[in-house]
Structures are given as structure tokens and as C-alpha cells.
BAMARFI-486808 format. One record per residue: residue in three letters; x, y, z of N, C-alpha, C in turn. Coordinates in steps of 0.1 Angstrom, whole numbers, plus 2048, in hexadecimal, padded with zeros to 3 digits. Example, Ala and Ser with C-alpha at 12.3 -4.5 7.8 and 13.67 -1.06 7.14 Angstrom:
// residues 2
Ala8847C784E87B7D384E8847DF84E/Ser8807EA8478897F584788180084F/
***
This chain:
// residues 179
UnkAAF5CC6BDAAC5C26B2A9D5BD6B3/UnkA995BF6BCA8D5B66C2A805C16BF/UnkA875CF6BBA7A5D66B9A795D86A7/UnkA875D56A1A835D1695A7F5C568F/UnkA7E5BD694A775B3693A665B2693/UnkA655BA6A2A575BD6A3A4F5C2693/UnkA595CF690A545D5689A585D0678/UnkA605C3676A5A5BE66BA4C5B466C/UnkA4C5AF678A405A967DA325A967B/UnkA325BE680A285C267EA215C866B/UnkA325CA66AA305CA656A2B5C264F/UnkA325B7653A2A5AB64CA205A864E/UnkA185A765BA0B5A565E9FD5B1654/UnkA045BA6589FC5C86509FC5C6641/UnkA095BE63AA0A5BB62EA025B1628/Unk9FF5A76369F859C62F9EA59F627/Unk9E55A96309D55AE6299D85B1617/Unk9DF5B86139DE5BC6069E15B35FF/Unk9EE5AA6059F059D5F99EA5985FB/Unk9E35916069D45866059CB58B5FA/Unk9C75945FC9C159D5F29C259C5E6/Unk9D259E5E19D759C5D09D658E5CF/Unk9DB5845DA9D85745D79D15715CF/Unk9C65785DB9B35735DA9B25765CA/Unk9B257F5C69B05895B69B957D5A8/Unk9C157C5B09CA5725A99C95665A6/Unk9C255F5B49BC5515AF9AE5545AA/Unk9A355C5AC99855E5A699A56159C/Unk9A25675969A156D5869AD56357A/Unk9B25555819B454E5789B053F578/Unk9A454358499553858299A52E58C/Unk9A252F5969A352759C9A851A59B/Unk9B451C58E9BD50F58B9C950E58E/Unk9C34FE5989CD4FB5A39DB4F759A/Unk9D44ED58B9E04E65849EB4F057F/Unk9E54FD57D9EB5065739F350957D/Unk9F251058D9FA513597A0350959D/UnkA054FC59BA084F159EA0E4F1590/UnkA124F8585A1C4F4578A1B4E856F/UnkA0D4E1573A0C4D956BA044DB560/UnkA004E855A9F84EC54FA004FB551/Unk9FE4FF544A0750C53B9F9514537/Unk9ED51353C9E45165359E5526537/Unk9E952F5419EB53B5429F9541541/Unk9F9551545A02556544A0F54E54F/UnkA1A54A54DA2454655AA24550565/UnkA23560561A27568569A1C567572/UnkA0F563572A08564579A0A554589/UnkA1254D57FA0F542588A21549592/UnkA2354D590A31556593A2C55C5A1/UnkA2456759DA1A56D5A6A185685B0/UnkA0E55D5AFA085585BBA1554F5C3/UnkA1B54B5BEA235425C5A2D54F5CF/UnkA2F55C5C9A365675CCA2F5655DA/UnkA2256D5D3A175705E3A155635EC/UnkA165575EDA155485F2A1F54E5FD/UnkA2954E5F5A3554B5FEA3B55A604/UnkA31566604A3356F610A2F56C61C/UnkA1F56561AA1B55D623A2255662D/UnkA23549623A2854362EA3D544630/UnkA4654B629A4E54F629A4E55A638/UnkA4756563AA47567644A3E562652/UnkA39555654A3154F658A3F54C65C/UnkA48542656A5453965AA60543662/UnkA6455065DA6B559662A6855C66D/UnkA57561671A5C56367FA53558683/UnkA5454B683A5554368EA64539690/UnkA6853F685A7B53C689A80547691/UnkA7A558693A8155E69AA7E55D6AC/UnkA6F5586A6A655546B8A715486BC/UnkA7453C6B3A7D5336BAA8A53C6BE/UnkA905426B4A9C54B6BBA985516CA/UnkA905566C8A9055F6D4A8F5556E2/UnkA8654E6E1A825436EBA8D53C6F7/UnkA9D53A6E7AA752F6EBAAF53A6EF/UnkAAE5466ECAB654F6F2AB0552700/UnkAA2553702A9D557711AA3548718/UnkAA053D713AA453271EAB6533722/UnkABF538713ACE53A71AACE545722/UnkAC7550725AC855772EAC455373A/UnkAB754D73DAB1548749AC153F74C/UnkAC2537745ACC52E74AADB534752/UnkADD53E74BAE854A74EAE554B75D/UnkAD855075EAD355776AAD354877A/UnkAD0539775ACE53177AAD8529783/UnkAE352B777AF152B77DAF9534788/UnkAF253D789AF4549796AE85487A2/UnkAE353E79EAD853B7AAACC5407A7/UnkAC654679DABA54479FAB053B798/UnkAAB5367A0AA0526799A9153379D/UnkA8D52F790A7D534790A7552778F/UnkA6952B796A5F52179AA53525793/UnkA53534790A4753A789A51542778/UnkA4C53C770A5553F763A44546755/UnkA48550752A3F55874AA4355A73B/UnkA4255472EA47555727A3F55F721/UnkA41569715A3E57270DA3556B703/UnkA2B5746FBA2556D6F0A305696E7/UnkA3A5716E5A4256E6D7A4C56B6DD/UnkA4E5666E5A5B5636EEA6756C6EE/UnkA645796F0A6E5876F2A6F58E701/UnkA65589707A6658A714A6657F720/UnkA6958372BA6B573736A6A57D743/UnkA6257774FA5F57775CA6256B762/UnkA6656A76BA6B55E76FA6E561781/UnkA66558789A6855E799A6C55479F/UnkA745597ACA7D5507B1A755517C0/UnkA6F5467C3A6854B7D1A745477DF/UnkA7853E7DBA8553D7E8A8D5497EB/UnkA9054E7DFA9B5577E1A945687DF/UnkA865637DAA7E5717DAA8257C7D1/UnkA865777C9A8A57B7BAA7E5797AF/UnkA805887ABA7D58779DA8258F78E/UnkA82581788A8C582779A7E58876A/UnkA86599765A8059D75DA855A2750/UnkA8859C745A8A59F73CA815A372F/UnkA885A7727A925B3729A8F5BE72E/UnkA985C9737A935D373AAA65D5736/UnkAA45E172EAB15E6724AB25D971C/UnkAC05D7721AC75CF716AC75C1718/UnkAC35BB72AAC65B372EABD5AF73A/UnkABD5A1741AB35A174CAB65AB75A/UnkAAB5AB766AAC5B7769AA65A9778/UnkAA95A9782AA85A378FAA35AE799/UnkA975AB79CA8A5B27AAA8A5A97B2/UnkA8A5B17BEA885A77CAA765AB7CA/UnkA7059F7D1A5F59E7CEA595AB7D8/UnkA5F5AD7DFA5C5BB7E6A5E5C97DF/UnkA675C87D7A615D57C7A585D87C4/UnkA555C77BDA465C87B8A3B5CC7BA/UnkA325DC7BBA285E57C0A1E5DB7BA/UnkA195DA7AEA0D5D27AAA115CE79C/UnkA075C5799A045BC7899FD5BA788/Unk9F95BD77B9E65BB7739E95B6766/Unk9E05B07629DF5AB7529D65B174C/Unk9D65B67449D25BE73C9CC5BA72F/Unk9C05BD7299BE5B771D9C15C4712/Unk9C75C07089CE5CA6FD9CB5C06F2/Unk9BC5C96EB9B95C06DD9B15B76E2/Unk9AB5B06D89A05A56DA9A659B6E2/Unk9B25976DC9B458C6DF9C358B6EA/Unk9C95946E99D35966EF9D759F6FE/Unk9DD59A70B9E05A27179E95A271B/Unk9EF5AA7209FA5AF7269FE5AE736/UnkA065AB73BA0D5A8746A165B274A/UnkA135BD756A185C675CA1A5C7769/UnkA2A5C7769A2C5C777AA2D5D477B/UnkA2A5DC786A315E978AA3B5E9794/UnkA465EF793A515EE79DA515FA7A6/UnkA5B5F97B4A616057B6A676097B8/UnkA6F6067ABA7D6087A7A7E61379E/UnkA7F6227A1A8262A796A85629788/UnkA90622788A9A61F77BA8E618773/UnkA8660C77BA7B60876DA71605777/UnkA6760E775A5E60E77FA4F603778/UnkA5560176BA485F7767A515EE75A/UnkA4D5DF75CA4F5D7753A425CB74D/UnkA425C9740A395C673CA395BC730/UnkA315B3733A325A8722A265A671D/UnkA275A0715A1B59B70DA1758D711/UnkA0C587715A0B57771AA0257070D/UnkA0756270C9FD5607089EE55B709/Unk9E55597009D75567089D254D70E/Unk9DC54570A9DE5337149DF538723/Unk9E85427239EE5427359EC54D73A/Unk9E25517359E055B73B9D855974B/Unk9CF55374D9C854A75C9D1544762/Unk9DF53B75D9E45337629EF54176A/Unk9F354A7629FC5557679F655E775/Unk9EB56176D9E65677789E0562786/Unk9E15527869DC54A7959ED54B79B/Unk9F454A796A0654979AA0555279E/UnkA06560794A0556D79EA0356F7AB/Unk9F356D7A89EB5727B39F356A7BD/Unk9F355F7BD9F85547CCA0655D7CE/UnkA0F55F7C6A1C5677CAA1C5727D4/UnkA1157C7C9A1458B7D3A085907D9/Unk9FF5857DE9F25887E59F95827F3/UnkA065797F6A08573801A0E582809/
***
């Protein structure tokens, strides 16, 4: 589910360019009247004022969608961590995803570390798996977070961070698996 999501994500983001575009064309070519779009004057066609309220609310209509699916996903990663918490593991170092679809989470007492998703569900390394991790920059603005394992079954797992934590992640790290 999480990769169709991505990929209405990425739909609508790619979609926004053209309708901004027809917006733009739309408020420029009926002169930029706020009253007429606001239904307090009839001075043009209705279908036009139809239009823009259409394109408005792709906007922000999927602006509201996926930041209700980012809250879904979020309160689902905290009932899993919580799942995991009640079996003993307390993380002291906790990594959330840009879009809240992925979770790192290390347990230094018990020397655990919690990686989701890898398949369907979280996946538990002990810190001596862990071969290396780099962050990565992917895009202007955006990096990635990659552990390598040496565990056959999934020899690399990886998220997206965001640009807030990215320094704050990577001084955690480093103190983790530089000891």
C-alpha cells in the first residue's frame, strides 16, 4: 500500500505543474476578479468560476490527503514501535522517515536495532550486523539514510531523513558505531 501511495504522491506533485499553469491562464484571462470567484458578482461565465475552484481544490485537496496519509502512517509507526517496546525493546536513538513510512530505532542496552519496513514488517539487528551507514544527498534538497548489513536476507536498508535531522542523525550515529 505504501508504494501506491508513493505513487499517487508522486502523480499529483507532477500534476501540479500543468494545473498551476491552467489556474495561472484562468485567473489571468478573467482579469483577476477576486468578487466574481468569491460568487459575489455573475459578471462572467459560472463555468469558469467552476474551473478555478476545481483546480483550487486539487491543490489543496491533495495537499490535505497526503498529509492525513503522513499522519496515518506516523500513528501506525508509533503502534508498532509500541508493539516492539512491550517485548523489551526501549530505543534511545529513534529515526523517523521524511513521510513517516519508515522508522530506525536503536536499543543501546540491549544492542538492538529496530528497522522498518523490511518486507511486511519490522526486522531486529543486533549493532554488530551493522557493516556501515552514510547519508547520502538524493536531489537538492533531500538524503538518504543507509545502513549496510551482514545479513544476506537484507543486506541494505534505507530511508529518507528529513533536512532538520539530518546533523542531529548523523552525530547519534557516528557516537553509536564509531564506539
Amino acid at each position: 500500500m505504501r508504494l501506491v501511495w508513493e505513487l499517487f504522491r508522486v502523480a499529483w506533485a507532477v500534476g501540479c505543474f500543468p494545473v498551476g499553469a491552467f489556474l495561472l491562464v484562468v485567473v489571468v484571462f478573467s482579469g483577476f476578479n477576486l468578487p466574481f470567484f468569491l460568487g459575489l458578482t455573475s459578471s462572467e461565465d459560472p463555468a469558469i468560476r467552476w474551473l478555478f475552484w476545481v483546480l483550487v481544490l486539487y491543490f489543496v485537496g491533495g495537499g490535505w490527503l497526503f498529509s492525513r496519509v503522513n499522519r496515518c502512517y506516523a500513528s501506525k509507526l508509533r503502534r508498532m514501535v509500541a508493539v516492539y517496546q512491550t517485548e523489551g525493546f526501549r530505543p534511545q536513538v529513534e529515526v523517523y522517515a521524511k513521510i513517516n513510512d519508515a522508522y530506525l530505532g536503536v536499543d543501546l542496552e540491549s544492542k538492538i536495532l529496530l528497522a522498518y519496513p523490511v518486507g511486511q514488517d519490522g526486522h531486529l539487528f543486533r549493532l554488530d550486523e551493522i557493516r556501515s551507514w552514510r547519508i547520502l544527498p538524493v536531489g537538492k534538497s533531500n538524503h538518504r539514510l543507509e545502513l549496510l548489513t551482514s545479513d544476506l536476507a537484507i543486506p541494505t536498508f534505507s530511508l529518507a531523513l528529513k533536512t532538520s535531522d539530518i546533523t542531529n542523525t548523523e552525530a547519534r550515529l557516528h557516537a553509536i558505531f564509531s564506539t
